[in-house]
C-alpha positions as CSV (number, residue, x, y, z in Angstrom):
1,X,110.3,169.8,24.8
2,X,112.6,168.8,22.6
3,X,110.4,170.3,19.5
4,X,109.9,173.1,21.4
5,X,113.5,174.1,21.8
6,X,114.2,173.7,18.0
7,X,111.3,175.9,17.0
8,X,112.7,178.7,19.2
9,X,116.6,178.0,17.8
10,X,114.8,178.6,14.5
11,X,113.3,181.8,15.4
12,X,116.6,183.3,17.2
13,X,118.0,182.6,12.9
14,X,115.5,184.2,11.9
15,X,114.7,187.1,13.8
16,X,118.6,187.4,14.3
17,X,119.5,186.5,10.8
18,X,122.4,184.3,12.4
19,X,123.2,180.9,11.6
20,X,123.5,178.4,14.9
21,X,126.4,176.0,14.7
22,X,126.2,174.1,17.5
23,X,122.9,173.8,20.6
24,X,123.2,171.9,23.4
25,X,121.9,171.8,27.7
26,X,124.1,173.2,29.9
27,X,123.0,173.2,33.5
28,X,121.6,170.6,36.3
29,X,120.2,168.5,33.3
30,X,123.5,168.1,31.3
31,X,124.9,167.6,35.1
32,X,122.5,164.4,35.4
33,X,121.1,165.9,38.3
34,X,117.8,167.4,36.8
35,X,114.2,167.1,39.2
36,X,111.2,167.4,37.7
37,X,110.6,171.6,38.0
38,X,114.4,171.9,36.5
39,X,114.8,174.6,33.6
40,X,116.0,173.8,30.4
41,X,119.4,175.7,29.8
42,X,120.1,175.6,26.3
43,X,123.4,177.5,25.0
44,X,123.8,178.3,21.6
45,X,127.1,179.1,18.9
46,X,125.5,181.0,15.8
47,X,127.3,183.4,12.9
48,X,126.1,186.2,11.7
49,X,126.9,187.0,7.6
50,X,130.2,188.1,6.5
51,X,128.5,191.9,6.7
52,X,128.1,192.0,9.9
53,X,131.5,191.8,10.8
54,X,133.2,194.2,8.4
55,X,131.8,196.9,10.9
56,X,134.3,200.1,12.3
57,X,132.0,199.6,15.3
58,X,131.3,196.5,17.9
59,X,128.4,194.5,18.2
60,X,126.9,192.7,20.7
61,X,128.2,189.3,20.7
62,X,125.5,187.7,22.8
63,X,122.4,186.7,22.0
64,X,119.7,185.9,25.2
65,X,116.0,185.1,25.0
66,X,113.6,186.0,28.0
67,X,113.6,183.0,29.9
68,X,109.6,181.6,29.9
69,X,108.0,178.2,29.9
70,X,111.3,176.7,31.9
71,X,113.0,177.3,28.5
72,X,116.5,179.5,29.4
73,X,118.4,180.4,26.0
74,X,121.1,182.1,25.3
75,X,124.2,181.5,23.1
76,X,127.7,183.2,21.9
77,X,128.8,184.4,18.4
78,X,131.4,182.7,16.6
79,X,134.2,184.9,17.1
80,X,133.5,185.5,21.0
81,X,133.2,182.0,21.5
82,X,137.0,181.5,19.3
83,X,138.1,184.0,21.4
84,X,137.2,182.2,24.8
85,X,138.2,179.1,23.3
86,X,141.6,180.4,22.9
87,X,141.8,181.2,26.3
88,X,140.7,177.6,27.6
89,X,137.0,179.2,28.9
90,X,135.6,176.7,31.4
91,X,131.7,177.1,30.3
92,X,132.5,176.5,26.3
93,X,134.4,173.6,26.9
94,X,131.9,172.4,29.2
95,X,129.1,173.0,26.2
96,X,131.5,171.1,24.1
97,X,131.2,167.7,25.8
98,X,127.3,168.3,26.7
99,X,125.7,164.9,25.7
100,X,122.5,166.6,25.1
101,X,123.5,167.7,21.5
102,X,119.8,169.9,20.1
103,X,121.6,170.9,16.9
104,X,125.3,170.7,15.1
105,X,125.8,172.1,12.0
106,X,129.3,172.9,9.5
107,X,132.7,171.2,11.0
108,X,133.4,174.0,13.7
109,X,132.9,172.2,17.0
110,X,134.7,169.3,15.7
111,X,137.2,170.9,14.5
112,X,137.5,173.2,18.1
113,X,137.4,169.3,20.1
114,X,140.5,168.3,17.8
115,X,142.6,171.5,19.3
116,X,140.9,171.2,22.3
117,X,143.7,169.7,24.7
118,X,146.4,172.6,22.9
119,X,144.6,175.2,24.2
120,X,143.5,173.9,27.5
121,X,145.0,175.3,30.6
122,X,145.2,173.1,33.7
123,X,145.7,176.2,36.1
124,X,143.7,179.2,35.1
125,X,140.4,176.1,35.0
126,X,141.4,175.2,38.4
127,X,141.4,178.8,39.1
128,X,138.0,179.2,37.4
129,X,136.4,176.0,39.3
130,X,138.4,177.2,43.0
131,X,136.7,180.7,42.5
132,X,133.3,179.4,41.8
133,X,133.4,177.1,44.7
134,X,134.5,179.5,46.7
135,X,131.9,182.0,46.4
136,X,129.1,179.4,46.2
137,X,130.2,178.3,49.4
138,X,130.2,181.6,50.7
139,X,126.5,183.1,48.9
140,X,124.7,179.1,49.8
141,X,126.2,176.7,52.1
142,X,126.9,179.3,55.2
143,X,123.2,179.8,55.8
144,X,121.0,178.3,57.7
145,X,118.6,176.9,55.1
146,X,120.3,176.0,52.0
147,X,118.5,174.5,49.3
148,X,119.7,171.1,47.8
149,X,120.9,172.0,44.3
150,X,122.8,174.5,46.4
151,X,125.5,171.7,47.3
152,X,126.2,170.8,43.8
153,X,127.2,174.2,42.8
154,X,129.9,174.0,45.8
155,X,130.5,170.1,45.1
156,X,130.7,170.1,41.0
157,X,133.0,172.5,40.7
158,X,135.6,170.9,43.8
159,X,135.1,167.9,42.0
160,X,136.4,169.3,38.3
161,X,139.0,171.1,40.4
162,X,140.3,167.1,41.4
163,X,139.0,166.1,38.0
164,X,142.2,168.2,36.4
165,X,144.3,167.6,39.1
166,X,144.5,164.1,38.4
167,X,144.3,164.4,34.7
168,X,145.0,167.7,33.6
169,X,142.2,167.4,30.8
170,X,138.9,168.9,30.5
171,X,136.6,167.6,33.3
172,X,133.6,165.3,32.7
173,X,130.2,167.6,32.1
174,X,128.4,164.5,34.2
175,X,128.2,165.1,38.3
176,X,127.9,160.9,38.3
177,X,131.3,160.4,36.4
178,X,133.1,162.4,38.7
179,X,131.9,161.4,41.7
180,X,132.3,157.8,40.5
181,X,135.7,158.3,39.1
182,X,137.1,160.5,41.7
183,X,135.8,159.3,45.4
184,X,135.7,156.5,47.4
185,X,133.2,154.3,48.8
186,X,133.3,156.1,52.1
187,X,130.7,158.3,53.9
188,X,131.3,161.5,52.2
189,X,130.2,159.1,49.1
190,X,127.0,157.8,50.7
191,X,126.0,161.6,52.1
192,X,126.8,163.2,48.5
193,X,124.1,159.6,46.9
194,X,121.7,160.7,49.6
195,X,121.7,164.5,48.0
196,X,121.2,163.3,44.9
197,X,118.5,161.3,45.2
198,X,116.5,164.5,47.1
199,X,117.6,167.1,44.6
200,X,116.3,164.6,41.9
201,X,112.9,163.4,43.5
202,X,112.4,166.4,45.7
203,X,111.7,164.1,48.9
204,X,112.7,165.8,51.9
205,X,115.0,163.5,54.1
206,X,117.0,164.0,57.2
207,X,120.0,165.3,56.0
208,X,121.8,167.0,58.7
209,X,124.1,164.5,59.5
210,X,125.2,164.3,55.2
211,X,125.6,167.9,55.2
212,X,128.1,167.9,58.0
213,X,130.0,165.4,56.4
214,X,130.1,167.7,52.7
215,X,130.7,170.8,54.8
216,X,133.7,169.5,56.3
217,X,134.9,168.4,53.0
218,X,134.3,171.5,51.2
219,X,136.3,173.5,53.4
220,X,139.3,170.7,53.5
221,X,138.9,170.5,49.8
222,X,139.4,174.5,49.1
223,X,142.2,174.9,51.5
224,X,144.0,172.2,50.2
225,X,143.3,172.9,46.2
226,X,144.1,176.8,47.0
227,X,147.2,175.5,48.2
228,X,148.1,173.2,45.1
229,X,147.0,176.1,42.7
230,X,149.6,178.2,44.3
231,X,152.3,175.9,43.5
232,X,151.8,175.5,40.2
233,X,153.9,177.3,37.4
234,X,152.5,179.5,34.6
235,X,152.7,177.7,31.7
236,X,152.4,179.3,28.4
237,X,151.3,176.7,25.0
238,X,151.5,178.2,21.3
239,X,149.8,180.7,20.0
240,X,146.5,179.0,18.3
241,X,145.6,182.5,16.7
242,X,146.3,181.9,13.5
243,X,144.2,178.0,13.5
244,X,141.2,179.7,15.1
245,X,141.0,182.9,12.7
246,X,141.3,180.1,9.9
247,X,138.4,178.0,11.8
248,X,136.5,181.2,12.0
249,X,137.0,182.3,8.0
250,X,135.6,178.2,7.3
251,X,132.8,178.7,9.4
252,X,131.9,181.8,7.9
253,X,132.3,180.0,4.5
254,X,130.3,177.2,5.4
255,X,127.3,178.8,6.7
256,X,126.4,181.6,4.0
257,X,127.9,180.0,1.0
């Protein structure tokens, strides 16, 4: 698949007439928690030629390919993606620290994990994390039949809240790591194992008593971050503007010289 994912990068820079900087997975398989039927998610950061941009009008800055064959590709231009970087965006620093690397080319994403930590913000992440748990909680977990991989997009995102809580740095991409790192050998623990090892094999076990025990905890778990969210104080870090137009001028350089 691996083959497969590269030929279709090089199409998108071709068809596109983009450069990709950096392609790695993104979803349940970056998570560690991939089954057998799981889609690929690959995300994508490309620039276009210095052209492009000297434009009185905007341009899409998004490039998405019909998901088929498992395969699910999309990816951000090089400015968008700056732009979100700048504003500590929860899903790019999350494809920054995907171990799954497809492709990395020029010195931007290293450059961006140098900086990484002055643009990060603690609260608006937590925010991010809180809201997304929040609602998966609310569109999955409160019906009657709720499908495995369901749980982890309620539990993933509780656990990065903790994960920066504790830290205050970007949260591991792994669902292992922060489970490991961040609960203890209790119940909740075992219950959360048990999950795993049906959402990766697809075996259909007796869960009910496990998914009382995560329930509970969910709910606990969002009262209680809500509540440490609100008593944190806006905090406001320099103004990396100036560094990321410069990383964006070098990245243009570097690709199309």
């Amino acid at each position: 698949m691996r083959e497969r994912i590269l030929e279709e990068l090089k199409k998108v820079e071709t068809e596109f007439e983009v450069k990709i900087c950096y392609a790695v997975e993104a979803g349940s398989r970056a998570w560690g928690l991939s089954s057998k039927d799981s889609d690929y998610d690959v995300r994508f950061l490309y620039v276009h030629k210095k052209e492009w941009y000297l434009s009185i009008d905007e341009k899409r800055d998004v490039i998405e390919i019909p998901i088929n064959n498992q395969l699910d590709i999309s990816g951000w231009d090089v400015r968008k993606a700056l732009r979100l970087f700048r504003k500590s965006n929860p899903p790019l620093m999350e494809w920054l620290h995907s171990r799954t690397i497809y492709d990395q080319a020029y010195s931007l994403v290293g450059k961006m994990k140098t900086i990484q930590n002055k643009v990060f913000s603690p609260k608006s992440s937590l925010h991010h994390y809180l809201q997304m748990a929040k609602r998966n909680n609310q569109d999955f977990l409160q019906k009657e039949h709720v499908k495995i991989k369901k749980y982890f997009y309620v539990l993933r995102p509780i656990l990065a809240c903790q994960w920066i809580e504790q830290h205050g740095t970007v949260p591991p991409v792994e669902f292992n790591i922060l489970m490991e790192k961040l609960l203890p050998e209790n119940l909740l623990k075992q219950a959360i194992h048990r999950l795993i090892v049906e959402k990766i094999s697809g075996e259909e076990l007796d869960l009910k008593i496990e998914r009382t025990i995560i329930n509970d905890f969910v709910k606990k778990e969002i009262e209680r971050i809500q509540t440490y969210i609100n008593s944190l104080k806006e905090t406001k870090g320099e103004d990396m503007t100036p560094e990321l137009d410069n990383l964006f001028r070098e990245t243009l350089h570097e690709a199309w010289l």
